[in-house]
C-alpha positions as a printed NumPy array, in Angstrom:
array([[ 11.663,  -2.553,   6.123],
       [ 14.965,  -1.443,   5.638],
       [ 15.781,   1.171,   3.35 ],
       [ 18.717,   2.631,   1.304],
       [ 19.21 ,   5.25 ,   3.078],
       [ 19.226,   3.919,   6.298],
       [ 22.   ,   0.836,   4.73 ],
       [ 24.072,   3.738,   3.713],
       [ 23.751,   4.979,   7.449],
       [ 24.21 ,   2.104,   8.988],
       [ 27.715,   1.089,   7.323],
       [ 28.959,  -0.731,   4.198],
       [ 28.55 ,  -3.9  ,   5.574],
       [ 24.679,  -3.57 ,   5.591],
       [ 24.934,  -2.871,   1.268],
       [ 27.37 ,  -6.171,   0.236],
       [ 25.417,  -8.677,  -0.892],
       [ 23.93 , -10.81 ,   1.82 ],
       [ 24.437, -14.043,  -0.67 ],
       [ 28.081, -12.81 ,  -0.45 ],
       [ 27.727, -12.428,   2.703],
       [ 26.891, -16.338,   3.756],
       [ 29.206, -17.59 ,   1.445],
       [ 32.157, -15.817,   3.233],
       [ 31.019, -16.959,   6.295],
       [ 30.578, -20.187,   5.486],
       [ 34.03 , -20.485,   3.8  ],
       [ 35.529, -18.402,   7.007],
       [ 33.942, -21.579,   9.625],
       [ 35.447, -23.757,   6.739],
       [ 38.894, -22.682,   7.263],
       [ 38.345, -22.228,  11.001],
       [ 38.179, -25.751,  11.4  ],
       [ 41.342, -26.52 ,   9.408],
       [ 43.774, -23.931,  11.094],
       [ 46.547, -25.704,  12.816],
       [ 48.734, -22.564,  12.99 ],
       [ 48.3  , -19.857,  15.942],
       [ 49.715, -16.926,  13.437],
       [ 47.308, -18.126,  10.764],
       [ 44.457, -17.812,  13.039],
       [ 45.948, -14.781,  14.396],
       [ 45.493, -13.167,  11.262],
       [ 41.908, -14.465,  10.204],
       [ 40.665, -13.735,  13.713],
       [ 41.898, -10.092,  13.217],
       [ 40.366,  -9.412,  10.515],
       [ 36.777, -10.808,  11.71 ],
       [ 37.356,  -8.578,  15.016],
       [ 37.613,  -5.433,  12.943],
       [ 34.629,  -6.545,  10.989],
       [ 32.53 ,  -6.876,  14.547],
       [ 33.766,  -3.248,  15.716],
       [ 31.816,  -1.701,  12.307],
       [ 28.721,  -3.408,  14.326],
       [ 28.545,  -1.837,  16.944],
       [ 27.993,  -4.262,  19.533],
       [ 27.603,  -2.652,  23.273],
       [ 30.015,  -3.104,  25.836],
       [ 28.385,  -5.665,  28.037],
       [ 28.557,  -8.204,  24.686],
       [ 32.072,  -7.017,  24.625],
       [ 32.528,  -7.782,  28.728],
       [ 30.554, -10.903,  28.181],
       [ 32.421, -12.313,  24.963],
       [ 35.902, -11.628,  26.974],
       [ 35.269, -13.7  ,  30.143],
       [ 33.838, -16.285,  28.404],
       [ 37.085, -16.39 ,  26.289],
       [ 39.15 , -16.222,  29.153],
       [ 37.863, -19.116,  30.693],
       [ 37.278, -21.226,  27.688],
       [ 41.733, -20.261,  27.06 ],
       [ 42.079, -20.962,  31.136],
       [ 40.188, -24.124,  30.784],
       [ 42.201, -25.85 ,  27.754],
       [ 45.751, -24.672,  28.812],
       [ 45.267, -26.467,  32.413],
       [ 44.013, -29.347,  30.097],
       [ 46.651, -29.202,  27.806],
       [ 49.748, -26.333,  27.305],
       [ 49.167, -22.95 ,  26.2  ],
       [ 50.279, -23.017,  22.396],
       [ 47.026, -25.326,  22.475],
       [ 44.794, -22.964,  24.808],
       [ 45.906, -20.058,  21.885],
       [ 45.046, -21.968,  19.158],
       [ 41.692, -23.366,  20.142],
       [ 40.481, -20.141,  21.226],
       [ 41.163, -18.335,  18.183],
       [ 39.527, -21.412,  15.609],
       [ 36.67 , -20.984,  18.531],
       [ 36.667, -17.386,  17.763],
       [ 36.686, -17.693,  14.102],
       [ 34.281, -19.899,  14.015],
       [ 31.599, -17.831,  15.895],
       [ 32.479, -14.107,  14.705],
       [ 31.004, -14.872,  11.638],
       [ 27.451, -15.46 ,  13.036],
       [ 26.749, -11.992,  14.321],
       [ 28.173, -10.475,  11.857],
       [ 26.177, -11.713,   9.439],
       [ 22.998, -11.7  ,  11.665],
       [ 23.422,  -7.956,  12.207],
       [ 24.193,  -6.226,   9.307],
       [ 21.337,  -8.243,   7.281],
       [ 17.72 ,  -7.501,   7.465],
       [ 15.305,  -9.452,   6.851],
       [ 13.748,  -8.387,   3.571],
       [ 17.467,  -8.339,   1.913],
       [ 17.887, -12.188,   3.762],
       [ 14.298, -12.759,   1.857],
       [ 15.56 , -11.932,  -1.284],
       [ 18.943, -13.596,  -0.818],
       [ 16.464, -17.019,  -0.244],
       [ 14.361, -16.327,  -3.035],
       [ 17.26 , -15.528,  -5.553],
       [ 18.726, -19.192,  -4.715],
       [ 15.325, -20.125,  -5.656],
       [ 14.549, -22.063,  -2.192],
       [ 10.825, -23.171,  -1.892],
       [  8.177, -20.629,  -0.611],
       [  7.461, -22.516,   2.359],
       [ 11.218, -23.178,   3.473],
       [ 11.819, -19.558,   3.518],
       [  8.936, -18.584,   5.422],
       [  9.546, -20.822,   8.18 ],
       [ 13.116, -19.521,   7.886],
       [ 12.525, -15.835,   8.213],
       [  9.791, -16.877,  10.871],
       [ 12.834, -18.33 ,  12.63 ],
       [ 15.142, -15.442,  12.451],
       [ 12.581, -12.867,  12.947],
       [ 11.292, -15.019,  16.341],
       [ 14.488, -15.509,  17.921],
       [ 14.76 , -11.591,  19.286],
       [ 10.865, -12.124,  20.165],
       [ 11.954, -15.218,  22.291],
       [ 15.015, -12.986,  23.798],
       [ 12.96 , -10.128,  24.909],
       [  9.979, -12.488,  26.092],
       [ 12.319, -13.984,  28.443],
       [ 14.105, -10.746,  29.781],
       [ 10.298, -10.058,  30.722],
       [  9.761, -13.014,  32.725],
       [ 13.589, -12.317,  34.34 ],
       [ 12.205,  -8.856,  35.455],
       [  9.263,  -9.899,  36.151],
       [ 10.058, -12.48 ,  38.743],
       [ 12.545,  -9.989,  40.148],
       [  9.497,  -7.315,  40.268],
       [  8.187,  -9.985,  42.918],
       [ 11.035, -11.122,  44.535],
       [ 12.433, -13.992,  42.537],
       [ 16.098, -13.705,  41.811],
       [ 16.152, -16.813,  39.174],
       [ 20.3  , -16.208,  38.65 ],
       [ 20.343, -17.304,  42.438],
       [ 17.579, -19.943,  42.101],
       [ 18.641, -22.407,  39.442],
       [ 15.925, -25.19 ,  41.008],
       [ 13.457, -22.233,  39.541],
       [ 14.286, -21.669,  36.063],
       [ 11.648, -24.563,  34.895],
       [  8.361, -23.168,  36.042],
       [  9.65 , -19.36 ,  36.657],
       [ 10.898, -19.074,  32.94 ],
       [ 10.792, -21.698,  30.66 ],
       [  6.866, -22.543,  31.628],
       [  5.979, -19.366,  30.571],
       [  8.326, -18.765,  27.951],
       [  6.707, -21.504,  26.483],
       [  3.286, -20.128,  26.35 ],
       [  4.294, -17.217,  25.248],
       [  6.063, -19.289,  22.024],
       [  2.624, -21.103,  21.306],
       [  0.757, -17.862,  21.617],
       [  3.037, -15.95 ,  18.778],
       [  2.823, -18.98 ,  17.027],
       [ -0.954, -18.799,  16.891],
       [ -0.834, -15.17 ,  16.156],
       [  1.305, -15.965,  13.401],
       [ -1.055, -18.439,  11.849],
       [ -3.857, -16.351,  12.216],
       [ -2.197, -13.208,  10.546],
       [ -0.822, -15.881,   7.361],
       [ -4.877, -17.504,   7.15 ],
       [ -6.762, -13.829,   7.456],
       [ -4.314, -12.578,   4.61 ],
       [ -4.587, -15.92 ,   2.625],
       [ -1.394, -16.549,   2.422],
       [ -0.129, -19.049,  -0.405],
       [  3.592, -20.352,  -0.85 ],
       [  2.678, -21.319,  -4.086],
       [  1.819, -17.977,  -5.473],
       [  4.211, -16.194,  -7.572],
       [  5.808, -13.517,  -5.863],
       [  7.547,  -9.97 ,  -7.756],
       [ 10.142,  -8.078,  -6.472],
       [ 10.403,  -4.036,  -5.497],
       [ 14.199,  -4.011,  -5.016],
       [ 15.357,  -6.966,  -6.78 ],
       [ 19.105,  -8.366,  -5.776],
       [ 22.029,  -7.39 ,  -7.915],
       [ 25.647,  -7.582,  -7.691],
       [ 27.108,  -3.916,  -7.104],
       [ 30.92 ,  -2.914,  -6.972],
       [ 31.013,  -3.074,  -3.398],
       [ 30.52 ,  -6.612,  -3.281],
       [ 33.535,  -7.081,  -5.933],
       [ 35.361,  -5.042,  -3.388],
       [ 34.698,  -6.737,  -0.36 ],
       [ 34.87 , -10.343,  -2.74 ],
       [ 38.262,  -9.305,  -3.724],
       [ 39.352,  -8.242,  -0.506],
       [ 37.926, -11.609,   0.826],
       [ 39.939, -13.593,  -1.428],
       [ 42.904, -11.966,  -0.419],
       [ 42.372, -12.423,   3.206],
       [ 42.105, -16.074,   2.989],
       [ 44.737, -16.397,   0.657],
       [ 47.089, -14.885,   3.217],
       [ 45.678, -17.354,   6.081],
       [ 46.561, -20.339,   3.463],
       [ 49.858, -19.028,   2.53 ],
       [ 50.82 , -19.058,   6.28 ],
       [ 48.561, -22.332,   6.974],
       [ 49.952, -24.325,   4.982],
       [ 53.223, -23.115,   3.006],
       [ 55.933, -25.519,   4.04 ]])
């Protein structure tokens, strides 16, 4: 679990309030997907970038985020012009920043109590966290099975007609056999979802997440001003 001390370590973005947190980026896909103007998205796309350099994402995401962007911009401007190729690519860039942004500076016990706090049933988030938690299980499980068909030989990036029974076979029986483990663990510690659950650092609004609600408010206030002032 993730404590105070390592938040304060980590950055400010790890102590605003992860309930802030999904709301901006929900309201930041929102407007995404009603930009029309290239300065607009300019300026909302900046902002998000500067956010994702506090993360500390290594270079090869960097490498691989910038060719795929370059092609995606290539592609539209030879299907279109390249006022259009702009524009797309930053929405397409707003609309994704958020996601890792969000995904990295939240752990999971402060994305437990954001779920509980909106007062979502036990169960739900369970087989939410189970889902966030499982997904960097599922990415290191199959960087495994990558290495370990190269450890024999296998390139599968060169062997496409191999990716069914050289990964994703057992990728998949690695899935079922975390999901058994998983079941086991919840049934051995009698788990309930109905039990009533107390909380050691309950979730409260702090003046860094007036700051950074503020600061949001202005941000998206300039985007509209440019979007849509005639």
């Amino acid at each position: 679990m993730l404590n105070r001390d390592d938040s304060l370590s980590r950055g400010w973005l790890w102590r605003v309030n992860p309930l802030l947190k999904i709301a901006l980026s929900i309201v930041a896909v929102s407007v995404a997907f009603a930009l029309q103007d290239w300065v607009a998205a300019g300026l909302l796309v900046g902002v998000l970038l500067v956010l994702l350099l506090t993360v500390g994402l290594s270079w090869r995401m960097w490498l691989g985020g910038a060719i795929a962007l370059l092609l995606f911009t290539a592609l539209t401007w030879l299907l279109r012009d390249w006022p259009s190729a702009i524009l797309n690519s930053l929405r397409l860039l707003a609309i994704l920043i958020p996601g890792p942004i969000f995904s990295l500076t939240t752990s999971p016990a402060e994305l437990t109590r954001a779920l509980q706090a909106v007062k979502l049933p036990s169960f739900l988030v369970l087989s939410l966290m189970l889902v966030w938690r499982f997904l960097p299980v599922v990415q290191q499980e199959a960087q495994r099975i990558v290495e370990a068909n190269q450890l024999r030989g296998v390139d599968l990036s060169r062997r496409p007609g191999q990716w069914f029974q050289g990964l994703f076979v057992p990728l998949i029986f690695r899935i079922v056999s975390y999901a058994d483990d998983v079941t086991v663990g919840l049934e051995t510690r009698s788990y309930d979802p109905s039990a009533r659950r107390s909380l050691g650092q309950p979730l409260r609004w702090q003046r860094l997440d007036t700051g950074a609600a503020i600061a949001a408010i202005a941000v998206f206030g300039a985007v509209g001003y440019l979007q849509w002032n005639p």
